[in-house]
Backbone as JSON Lines, residues from 0, in Angstrom:
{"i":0,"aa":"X","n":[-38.01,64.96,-166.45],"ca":[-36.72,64.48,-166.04],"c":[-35.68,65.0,-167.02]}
{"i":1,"aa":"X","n":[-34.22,65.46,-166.33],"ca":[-34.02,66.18,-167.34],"c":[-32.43,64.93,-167.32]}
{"i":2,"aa":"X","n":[-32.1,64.92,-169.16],"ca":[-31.31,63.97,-168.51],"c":[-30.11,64.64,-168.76]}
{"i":3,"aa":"X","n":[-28.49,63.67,-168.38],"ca":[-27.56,64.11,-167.65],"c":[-26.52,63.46,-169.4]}
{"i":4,"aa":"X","n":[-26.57,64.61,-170.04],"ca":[-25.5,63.93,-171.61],"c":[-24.56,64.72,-171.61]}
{"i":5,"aa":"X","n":[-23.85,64.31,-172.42],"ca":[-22.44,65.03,-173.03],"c":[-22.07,63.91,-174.18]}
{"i":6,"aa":"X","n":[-21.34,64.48,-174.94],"ca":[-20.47,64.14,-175.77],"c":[-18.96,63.21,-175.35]}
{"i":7,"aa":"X","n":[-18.61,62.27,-176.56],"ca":[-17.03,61.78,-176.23],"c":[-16.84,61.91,-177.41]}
{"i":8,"aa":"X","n":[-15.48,62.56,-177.9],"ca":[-14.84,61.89,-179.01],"c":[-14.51,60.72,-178.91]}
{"i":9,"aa":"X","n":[-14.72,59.91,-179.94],"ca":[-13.75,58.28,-180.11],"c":[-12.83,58.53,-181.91]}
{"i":10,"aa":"X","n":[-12.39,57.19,-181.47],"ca":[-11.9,57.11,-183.11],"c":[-12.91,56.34,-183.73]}
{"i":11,"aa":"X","n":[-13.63,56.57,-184.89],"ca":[-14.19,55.66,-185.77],"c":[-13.63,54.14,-185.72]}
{"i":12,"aa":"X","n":[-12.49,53.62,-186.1],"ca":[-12.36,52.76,-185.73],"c":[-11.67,52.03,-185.0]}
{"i":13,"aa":"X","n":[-12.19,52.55,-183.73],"ca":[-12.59,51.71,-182.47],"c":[-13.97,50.85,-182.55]}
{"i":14,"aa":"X","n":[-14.8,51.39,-183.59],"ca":[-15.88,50.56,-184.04],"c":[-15.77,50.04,-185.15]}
{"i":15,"aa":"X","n":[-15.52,50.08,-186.25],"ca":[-15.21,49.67,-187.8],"c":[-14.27,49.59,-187.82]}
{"i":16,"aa":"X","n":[-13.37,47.93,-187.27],"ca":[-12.47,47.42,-187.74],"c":[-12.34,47.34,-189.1]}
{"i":17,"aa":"X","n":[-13.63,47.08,-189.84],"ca":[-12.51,46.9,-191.65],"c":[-12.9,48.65,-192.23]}
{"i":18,"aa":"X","n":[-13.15,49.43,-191.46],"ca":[-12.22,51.04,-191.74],"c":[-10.99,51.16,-191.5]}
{"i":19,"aa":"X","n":[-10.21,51.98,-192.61],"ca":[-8.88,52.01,-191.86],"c":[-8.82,53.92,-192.02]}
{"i":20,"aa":"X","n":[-10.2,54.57,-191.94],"ca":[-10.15,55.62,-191.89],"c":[-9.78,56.5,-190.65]}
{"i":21,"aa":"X","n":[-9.72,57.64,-190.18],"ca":[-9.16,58.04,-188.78],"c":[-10.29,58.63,-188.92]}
{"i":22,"aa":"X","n":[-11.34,59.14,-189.36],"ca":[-12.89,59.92,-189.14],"c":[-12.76,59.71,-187.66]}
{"i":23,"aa":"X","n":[-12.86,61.04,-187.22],"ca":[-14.09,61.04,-185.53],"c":[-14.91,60.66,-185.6]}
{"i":24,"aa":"X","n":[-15.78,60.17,-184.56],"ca":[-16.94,60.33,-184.24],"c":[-17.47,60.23,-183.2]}
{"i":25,"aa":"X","n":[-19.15,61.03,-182.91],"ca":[-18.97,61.62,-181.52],"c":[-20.49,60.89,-181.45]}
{"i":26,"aa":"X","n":[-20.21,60.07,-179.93],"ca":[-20.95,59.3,-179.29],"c":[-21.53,59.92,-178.4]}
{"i":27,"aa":"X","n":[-23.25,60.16,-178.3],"ca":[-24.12,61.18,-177.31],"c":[-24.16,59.88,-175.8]}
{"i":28,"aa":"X","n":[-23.55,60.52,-174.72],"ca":[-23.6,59.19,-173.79],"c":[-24.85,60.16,-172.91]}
{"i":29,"aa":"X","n":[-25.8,59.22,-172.36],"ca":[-26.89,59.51,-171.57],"c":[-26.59,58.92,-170.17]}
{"i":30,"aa":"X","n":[-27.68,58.85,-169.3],"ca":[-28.41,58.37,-168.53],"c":[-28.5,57.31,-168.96]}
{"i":31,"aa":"X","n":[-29.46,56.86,-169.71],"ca":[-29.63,55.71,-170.78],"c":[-28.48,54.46,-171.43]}
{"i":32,"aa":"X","n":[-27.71,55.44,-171.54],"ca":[-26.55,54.6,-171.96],"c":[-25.58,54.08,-171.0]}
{"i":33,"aa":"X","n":[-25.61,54.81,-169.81],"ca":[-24.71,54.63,-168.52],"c":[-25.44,52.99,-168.32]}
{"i":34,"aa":"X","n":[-26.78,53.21,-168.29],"ca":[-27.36,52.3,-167.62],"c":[-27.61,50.63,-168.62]}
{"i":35,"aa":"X","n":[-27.45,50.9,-169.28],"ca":[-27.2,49.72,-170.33],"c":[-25.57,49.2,-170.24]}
{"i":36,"aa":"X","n":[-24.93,50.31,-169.95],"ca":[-23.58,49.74,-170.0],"c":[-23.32,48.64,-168.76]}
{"i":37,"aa":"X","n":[-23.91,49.59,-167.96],"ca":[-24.0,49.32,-166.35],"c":[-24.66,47.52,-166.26]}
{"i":38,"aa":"X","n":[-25.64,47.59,-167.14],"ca":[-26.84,46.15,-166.75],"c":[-25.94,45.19,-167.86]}
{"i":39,"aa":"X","n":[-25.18,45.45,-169.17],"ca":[-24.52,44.53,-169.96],"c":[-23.3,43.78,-168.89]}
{"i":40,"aa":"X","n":[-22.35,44.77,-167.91],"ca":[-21.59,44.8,-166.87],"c":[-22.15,43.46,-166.36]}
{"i":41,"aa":"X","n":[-22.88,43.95,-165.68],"ca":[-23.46,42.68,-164.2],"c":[-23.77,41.54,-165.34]}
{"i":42,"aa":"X","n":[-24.29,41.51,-166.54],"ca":[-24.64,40.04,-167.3],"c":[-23.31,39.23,-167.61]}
{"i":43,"aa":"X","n":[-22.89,40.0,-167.91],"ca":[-21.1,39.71,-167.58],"c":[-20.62,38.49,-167.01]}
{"i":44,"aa":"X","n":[-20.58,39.23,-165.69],"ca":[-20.21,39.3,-164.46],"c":[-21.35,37.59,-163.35]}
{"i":45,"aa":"X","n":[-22.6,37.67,-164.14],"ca":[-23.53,37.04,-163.55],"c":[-23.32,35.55,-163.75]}
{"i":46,"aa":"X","n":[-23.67,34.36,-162.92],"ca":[-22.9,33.03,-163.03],"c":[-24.11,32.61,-163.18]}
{"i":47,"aa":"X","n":[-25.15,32.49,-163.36],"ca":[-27.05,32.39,-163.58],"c":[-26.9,32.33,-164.87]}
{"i":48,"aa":"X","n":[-27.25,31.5,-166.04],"ca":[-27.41,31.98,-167.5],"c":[-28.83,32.39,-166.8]}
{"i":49,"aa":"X","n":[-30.2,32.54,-166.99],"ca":[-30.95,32.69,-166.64],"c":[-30.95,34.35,-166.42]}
{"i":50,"aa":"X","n":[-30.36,34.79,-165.67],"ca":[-30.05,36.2,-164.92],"c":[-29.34,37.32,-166.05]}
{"i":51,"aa":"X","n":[-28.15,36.19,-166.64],"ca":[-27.57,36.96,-167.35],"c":[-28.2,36.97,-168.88]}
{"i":52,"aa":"X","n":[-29.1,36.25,-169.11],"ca":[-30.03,36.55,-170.47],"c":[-31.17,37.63,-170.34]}
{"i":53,"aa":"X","n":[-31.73,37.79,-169.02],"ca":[-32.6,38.76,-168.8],"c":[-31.81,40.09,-168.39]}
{"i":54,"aa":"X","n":[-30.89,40.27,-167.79],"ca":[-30.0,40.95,-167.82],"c":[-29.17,41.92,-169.13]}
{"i":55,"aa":"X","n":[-29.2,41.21,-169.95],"ca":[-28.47,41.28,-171.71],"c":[-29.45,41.48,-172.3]}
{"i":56,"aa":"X","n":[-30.59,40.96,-171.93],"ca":[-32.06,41.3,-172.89],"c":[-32.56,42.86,-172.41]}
{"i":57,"aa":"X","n":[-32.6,43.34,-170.91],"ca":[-33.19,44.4,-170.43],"c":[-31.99,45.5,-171.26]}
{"i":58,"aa":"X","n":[-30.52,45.19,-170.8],"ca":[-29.99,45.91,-171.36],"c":[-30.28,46.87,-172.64]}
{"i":59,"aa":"X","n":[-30.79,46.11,-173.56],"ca":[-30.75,46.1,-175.21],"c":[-32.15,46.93,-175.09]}
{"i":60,"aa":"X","n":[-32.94,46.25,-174.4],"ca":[-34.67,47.11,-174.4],"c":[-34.64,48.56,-174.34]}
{"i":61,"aa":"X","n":[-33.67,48.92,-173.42],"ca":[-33.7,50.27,-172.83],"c":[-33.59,51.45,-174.06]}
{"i":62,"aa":"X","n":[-32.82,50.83,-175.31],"ca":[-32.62,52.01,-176.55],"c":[-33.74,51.39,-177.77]}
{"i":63,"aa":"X","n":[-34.21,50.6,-177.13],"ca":[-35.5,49.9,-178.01],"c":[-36.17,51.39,-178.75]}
{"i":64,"aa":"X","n":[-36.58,52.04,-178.16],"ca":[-37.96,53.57,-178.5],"c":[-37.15,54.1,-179.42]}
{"i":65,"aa":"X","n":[-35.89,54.0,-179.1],"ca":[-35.24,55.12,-179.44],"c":[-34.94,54.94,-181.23]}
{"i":66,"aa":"X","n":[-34.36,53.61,-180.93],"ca":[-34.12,52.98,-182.23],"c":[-35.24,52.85,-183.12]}
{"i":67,"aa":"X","n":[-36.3,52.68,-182.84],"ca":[-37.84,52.54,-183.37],"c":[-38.08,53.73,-184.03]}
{"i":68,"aa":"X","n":[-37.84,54.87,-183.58],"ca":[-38.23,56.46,-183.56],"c":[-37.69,56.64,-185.11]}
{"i":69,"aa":"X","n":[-36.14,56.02,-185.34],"ca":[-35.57,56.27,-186.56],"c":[-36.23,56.61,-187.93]}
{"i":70,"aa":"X","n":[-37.73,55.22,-187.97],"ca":[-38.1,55.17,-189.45],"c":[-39.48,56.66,-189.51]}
{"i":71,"aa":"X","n":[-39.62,56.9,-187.86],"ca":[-40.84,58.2,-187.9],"c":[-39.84,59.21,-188.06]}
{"i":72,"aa":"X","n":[-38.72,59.68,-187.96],"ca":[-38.05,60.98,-188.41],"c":[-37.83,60.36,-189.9]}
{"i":73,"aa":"X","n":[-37.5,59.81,-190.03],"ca":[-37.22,59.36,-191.77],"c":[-38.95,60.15,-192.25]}
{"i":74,"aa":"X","n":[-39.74,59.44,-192.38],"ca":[-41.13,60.14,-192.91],"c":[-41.4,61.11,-192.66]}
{"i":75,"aa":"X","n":[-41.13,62.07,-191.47],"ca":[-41.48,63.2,-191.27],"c":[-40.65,63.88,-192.52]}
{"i":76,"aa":"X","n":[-38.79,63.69,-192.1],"ca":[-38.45,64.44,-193.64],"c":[-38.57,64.41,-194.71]}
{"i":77,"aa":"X","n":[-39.08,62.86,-195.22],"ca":[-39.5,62.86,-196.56],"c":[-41.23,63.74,-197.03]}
{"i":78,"aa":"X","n":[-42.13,63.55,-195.86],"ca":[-43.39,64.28,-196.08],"c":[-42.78,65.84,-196.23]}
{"i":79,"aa":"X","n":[-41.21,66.36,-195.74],"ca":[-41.31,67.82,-195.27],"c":[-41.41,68.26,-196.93]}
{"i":80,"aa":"X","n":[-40.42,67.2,-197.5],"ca":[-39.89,67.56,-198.67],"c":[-41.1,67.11,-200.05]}
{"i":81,"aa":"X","n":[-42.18,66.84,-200.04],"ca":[-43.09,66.84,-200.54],"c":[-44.07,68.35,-200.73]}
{"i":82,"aa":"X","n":[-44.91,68.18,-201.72],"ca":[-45.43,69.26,-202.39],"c":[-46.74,68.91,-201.77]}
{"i":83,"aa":"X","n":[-48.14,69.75,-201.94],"ca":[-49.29,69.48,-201.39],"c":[-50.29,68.86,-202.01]}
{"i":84,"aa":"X","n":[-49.45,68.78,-203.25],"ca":[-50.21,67.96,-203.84],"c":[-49.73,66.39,-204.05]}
{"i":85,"aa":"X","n":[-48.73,66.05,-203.27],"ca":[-47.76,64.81,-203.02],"c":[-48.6,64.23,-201.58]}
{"i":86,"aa":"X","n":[-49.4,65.5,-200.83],"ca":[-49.41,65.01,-199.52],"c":[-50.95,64.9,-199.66]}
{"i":87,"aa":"X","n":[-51.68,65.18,-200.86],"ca":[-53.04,64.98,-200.54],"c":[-53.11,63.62,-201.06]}
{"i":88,"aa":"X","n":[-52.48,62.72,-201.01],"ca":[-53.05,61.44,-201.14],"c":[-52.76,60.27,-199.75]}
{"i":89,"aa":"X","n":[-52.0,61.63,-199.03],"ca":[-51.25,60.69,-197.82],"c":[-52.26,61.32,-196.69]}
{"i":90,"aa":"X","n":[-53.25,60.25,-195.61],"ca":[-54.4,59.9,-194.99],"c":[-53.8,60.55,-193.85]}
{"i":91,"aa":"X","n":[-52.76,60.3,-193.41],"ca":[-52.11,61.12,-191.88],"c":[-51.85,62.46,-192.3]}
{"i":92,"aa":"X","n":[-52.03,62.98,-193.45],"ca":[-51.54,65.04,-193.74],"c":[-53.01,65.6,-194.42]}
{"i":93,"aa":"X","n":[-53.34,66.09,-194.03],"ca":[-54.57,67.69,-194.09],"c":[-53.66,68.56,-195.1]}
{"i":94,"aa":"X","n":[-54.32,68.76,-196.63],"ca":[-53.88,69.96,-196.77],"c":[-54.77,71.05,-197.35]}
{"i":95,"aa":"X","n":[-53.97,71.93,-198.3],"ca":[-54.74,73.34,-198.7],"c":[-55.86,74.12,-197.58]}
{"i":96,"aa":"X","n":[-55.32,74.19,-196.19],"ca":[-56.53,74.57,-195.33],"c":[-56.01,76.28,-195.32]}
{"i":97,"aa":"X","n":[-57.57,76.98,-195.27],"ca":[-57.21,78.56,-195.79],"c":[-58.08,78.68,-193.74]}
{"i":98,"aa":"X","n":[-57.43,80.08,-193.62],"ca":[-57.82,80.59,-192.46],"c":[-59.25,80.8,-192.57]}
{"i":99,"aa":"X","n":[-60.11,80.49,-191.93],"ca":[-61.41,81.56,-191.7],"c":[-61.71,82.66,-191.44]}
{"i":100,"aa":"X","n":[-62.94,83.45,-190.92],"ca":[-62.78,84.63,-191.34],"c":[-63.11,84.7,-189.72]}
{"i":101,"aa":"X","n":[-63.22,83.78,-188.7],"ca":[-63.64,83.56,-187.82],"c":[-62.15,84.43,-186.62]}
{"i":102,"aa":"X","n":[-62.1,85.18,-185.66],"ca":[-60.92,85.62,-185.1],"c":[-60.33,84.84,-184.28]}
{"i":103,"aa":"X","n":[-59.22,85.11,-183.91],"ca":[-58.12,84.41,-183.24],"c":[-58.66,83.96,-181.67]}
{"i":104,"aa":"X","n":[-58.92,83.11,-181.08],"ca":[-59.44,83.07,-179.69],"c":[-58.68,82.14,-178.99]}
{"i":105,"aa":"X","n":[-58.58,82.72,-177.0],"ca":[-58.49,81.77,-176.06],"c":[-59.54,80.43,-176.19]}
{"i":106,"aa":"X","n":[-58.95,79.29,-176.39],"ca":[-59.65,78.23,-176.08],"c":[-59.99,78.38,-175.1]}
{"i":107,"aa":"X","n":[-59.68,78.51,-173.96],"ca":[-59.97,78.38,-172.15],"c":[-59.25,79.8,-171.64]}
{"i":108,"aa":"X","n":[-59.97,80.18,-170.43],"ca":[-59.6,81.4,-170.24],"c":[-57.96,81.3,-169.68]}
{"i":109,"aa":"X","n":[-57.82,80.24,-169.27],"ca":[-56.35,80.0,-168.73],"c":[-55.52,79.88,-169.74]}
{"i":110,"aa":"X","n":[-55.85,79.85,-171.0],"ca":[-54.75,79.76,-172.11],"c":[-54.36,80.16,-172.31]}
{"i":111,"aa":"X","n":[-52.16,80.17,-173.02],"ca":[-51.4,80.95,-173.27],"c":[-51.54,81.04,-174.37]}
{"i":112,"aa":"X","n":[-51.66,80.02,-175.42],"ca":[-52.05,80.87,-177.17],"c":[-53.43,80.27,-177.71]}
{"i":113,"aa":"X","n":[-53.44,81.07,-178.94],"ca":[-54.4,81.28,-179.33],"c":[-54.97,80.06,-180.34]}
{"i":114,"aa":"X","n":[-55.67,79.98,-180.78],"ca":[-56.77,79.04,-181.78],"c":[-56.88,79.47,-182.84]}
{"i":115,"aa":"X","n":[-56.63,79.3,-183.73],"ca":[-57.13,79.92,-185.19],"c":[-58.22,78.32,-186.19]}
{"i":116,"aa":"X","n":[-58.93,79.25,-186.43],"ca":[-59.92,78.46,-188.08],"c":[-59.36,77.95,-188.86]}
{"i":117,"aa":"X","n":[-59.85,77.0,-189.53],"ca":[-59.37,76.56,-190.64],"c":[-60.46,75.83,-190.99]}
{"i":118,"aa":"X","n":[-60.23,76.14,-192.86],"ca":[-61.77,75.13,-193.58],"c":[-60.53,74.14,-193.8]}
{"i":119,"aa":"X","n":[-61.2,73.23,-194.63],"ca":[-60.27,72.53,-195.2],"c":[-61.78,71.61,-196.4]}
{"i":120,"aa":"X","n":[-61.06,71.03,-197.45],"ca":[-61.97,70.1,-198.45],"c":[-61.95,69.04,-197.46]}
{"i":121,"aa":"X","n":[-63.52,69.21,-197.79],"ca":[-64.08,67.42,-196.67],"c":[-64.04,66.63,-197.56]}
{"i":122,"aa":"X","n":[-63.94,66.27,-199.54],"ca":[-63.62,65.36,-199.25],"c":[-62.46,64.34,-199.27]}
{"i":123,"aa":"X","n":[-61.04,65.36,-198.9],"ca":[-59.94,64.74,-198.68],"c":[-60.22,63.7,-197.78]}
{"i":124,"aa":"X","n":[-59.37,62.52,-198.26],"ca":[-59.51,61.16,-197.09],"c":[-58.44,61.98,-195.7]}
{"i":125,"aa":"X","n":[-58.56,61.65,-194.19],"ca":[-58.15,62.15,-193.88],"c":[-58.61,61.24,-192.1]}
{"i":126,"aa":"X","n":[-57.32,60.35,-191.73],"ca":[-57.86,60.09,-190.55],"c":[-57.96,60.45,-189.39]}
{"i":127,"aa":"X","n":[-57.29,61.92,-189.51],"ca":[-57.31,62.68,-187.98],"c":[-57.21,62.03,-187.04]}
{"i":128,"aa":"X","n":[-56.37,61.38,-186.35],"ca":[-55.53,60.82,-185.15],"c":[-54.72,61.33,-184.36]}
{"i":129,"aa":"X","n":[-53.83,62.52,-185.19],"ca":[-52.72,63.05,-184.7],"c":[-53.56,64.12,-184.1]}
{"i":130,"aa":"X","n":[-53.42,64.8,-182.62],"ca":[-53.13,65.33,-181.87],"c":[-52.22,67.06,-182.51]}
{"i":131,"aa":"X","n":[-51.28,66.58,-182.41],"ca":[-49.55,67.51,-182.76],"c":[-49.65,67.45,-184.45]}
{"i":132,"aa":"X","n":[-49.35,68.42,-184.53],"ca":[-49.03,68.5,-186.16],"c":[-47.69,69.46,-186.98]}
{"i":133,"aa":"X","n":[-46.98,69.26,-187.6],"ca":[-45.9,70.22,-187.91],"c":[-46.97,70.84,-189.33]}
{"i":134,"aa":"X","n":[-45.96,72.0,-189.51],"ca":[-46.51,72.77,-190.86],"c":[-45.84,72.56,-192.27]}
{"i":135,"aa":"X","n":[-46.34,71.95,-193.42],"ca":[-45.46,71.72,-194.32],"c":[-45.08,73.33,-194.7]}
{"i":136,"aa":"X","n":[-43.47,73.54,-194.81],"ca":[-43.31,74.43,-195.16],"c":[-42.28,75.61,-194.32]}
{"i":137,"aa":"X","n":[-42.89,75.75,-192.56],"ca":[-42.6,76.23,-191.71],"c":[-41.57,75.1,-190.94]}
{"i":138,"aa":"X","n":[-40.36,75.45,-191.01],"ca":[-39.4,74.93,-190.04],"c":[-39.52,74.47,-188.64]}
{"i":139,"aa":"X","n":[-39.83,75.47,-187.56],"ca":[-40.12,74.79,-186.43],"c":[-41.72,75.86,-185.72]}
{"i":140,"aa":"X","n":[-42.69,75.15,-186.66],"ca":[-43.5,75.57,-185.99],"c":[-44.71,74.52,-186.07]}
{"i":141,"aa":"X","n":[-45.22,74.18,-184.97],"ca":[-46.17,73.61,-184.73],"c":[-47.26,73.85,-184.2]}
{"i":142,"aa":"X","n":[-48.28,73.05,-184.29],"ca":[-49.19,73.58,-183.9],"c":[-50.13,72.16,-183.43]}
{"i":143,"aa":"X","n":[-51.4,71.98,-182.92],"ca":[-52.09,71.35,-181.64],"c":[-53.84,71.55,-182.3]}
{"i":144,"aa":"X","n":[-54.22,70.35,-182.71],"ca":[-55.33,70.32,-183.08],"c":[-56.65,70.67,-181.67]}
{"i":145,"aa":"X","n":[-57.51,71.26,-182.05],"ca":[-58.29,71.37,-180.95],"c":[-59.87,70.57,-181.45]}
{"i":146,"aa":"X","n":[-60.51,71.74,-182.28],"ca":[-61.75,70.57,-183.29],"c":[-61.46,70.29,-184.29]}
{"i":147,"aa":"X","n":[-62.23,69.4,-184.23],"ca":[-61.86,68.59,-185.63],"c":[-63.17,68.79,-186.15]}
{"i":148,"aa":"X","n":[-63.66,69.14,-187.14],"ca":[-64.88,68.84,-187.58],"c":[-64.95,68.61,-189.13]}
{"i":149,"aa":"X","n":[-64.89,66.97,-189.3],"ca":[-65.03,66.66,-190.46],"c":[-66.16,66.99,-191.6]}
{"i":150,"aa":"X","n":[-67.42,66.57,-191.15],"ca":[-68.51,66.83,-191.79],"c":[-68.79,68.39,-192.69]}
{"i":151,"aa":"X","n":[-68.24,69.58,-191.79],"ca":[-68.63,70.73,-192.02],"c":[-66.84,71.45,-192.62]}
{"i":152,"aa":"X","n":[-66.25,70.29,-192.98],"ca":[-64.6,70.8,-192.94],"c":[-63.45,72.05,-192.5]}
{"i":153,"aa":"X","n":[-63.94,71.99,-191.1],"ca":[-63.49,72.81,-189.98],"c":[-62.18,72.54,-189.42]}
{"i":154,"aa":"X","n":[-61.38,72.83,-189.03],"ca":[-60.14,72.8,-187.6],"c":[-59.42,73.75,-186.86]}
{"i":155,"aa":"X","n":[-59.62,73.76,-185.4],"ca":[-59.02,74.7,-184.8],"c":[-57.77,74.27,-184.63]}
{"i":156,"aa":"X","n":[-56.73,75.23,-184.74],"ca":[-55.08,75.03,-184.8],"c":[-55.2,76.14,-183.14]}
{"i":157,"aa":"X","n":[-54.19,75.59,-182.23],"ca":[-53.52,76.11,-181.51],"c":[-52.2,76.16,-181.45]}
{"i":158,"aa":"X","n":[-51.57,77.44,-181.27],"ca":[-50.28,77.18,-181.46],"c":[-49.62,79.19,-181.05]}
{"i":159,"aa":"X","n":[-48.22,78.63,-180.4],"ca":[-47.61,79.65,-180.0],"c":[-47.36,80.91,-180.6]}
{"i":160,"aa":"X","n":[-47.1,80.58,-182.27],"ca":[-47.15,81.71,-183.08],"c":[-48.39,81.77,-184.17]}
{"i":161,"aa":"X","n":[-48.56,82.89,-184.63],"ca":[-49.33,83.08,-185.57],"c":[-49.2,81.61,-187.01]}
{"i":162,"aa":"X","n":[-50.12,81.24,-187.15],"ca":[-49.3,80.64,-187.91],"c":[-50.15,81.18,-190.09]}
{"i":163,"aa":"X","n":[-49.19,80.5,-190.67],"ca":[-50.17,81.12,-192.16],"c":[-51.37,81.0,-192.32]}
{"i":164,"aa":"X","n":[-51.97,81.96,-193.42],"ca":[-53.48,81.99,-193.89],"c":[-53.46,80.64,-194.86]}
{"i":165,"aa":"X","n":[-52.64,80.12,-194.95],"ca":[-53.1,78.89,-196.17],"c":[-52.17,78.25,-195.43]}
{"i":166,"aa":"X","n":[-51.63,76.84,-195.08],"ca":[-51.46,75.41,-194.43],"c":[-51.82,74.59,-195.06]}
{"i":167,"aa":"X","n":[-50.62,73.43,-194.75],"ca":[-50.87,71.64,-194.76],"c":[-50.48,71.42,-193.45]}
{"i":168,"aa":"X","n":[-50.68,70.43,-192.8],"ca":[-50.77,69.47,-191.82],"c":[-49.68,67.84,-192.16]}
{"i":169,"aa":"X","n":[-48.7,68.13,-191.12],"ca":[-48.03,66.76,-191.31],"c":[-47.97,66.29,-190.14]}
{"i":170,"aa":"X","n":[-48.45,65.38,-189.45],"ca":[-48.58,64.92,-188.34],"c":[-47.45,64.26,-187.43]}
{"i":171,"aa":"X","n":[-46.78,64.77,-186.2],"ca":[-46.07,64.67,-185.34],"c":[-46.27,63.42,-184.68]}
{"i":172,"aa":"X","n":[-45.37,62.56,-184.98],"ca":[-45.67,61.01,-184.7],"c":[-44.6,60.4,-183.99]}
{"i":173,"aa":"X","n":[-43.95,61.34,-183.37],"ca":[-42.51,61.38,-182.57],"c":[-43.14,60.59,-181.2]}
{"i":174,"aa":"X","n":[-42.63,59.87,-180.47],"ca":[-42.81,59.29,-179.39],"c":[-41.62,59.34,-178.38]}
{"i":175,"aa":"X","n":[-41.71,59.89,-177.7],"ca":[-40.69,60.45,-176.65],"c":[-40.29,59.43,-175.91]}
{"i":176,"aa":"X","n":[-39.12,59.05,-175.93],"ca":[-38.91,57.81,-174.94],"c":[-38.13,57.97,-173.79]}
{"i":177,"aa":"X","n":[-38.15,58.87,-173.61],"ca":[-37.65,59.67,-171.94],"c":[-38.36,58.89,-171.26]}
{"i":178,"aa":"X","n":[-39.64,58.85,-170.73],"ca":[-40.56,58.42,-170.06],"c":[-40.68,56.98,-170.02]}
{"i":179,"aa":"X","n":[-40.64,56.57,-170.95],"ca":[-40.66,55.01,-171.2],"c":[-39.16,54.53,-170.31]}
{"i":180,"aa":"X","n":[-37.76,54.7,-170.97],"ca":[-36.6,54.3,-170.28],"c":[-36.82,55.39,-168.89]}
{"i":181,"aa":"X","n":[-37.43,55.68,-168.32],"ca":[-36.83,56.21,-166.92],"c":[-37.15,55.24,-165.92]}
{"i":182,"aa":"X","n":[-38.19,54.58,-166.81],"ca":[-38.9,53.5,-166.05],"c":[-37.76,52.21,-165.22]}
{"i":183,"aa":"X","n":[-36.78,51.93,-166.12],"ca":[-35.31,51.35,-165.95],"c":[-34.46,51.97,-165.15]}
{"i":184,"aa":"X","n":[-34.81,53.31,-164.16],"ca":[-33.94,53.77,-163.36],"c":[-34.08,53.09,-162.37]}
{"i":185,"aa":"X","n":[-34.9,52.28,-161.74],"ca":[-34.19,52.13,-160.44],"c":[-33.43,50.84,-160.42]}
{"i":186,"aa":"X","n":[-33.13,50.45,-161.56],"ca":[-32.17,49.38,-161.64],"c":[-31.09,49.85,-161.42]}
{"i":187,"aa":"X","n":[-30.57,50.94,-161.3],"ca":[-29.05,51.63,-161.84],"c":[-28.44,51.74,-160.23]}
């Protein structure tokens, strides 16, 4: 679903009455936000306390994910900005993993990229959960766990580009809440 945003300028304070600064600032209006405005409207408007508390409550739910998401981008940048030896004590990041000598392969013949090896020290603590993983180091490149093999300290990385002969692992813990609020469309 693709959604429908733009930008508004406002004045800063139009929100921070005890600012008496003139700062812009620019409010991302969604889908999402139409529709909260829209459901705060009718609670308003509604002569039911009953109606208009579930009404005022759904409202508020709808940026719930979103707001939640805040403290997982906070950790992602603080892990970015960590060293590998900062991240080998942290149980959600894999690091020092060197390429194998093993070649680049289709997982499935229908696949668009490739798989690469990786050893890694088994006995880093390490709970392998994450799925998605970013690269400490590499800006926007990620990559897609395939095996995991703890015992023999193995992992296949899939991923669109080549990625380095030596890697850490910081795990992509982003939760998309597109899907979750679309669920609130047919209220609108």
């Amino acid at each position: 679903m693709k959604t429908d945003s733009f930008k508004a300028l406002v004045n800063k304070s139009d929100y921070n009455t005890r600012s008496n600064h003139s700062e812009n600032l620019y409010i991302v209006i969604t889908d999402t936000t139409r529709l909260r405005d829209k459901l705060l409207k009718l609670s308003d408007d509604e002569s039911d306390e009953t109606k208009e508390t579930v009404l005022r409550k759904l409202a508020w739910l709808l940026e719930f994910h979103r707001r939640e998401n805040k403290p997982t981008w906070w950790r992602l940048f603080e892990r970015r900005g960590l060293t590998e030896l900062d991240l080998y004590d942290d149980i959600d990041c894999l690091v020092g993993l060197q390429r194998t000598k093993t070649s680049p392969y289709k997982p499935s013949p229908r696949a668009r990229n490739l798989a690469y090896e990786y050893s890694f020290n088994q006995n880093q603590m390490f709970k392998g959960q994450a799925r998605s993983f970013h690269i400490l180091g590499e800006e926007n490149l990620r990559v897609t766990a395939l095996d995991y093999q703890p015992e023999i300290g193995l992992i296949s990385l899939q991923s669109k580009e080549e990625p380095p002969n030596r890697l850490s692992l910081i795990p992509d813990e982003f939760v998309r809440p597109e899907r979750i609020s679309s669920y609130g469309a047919g209220f609108s």
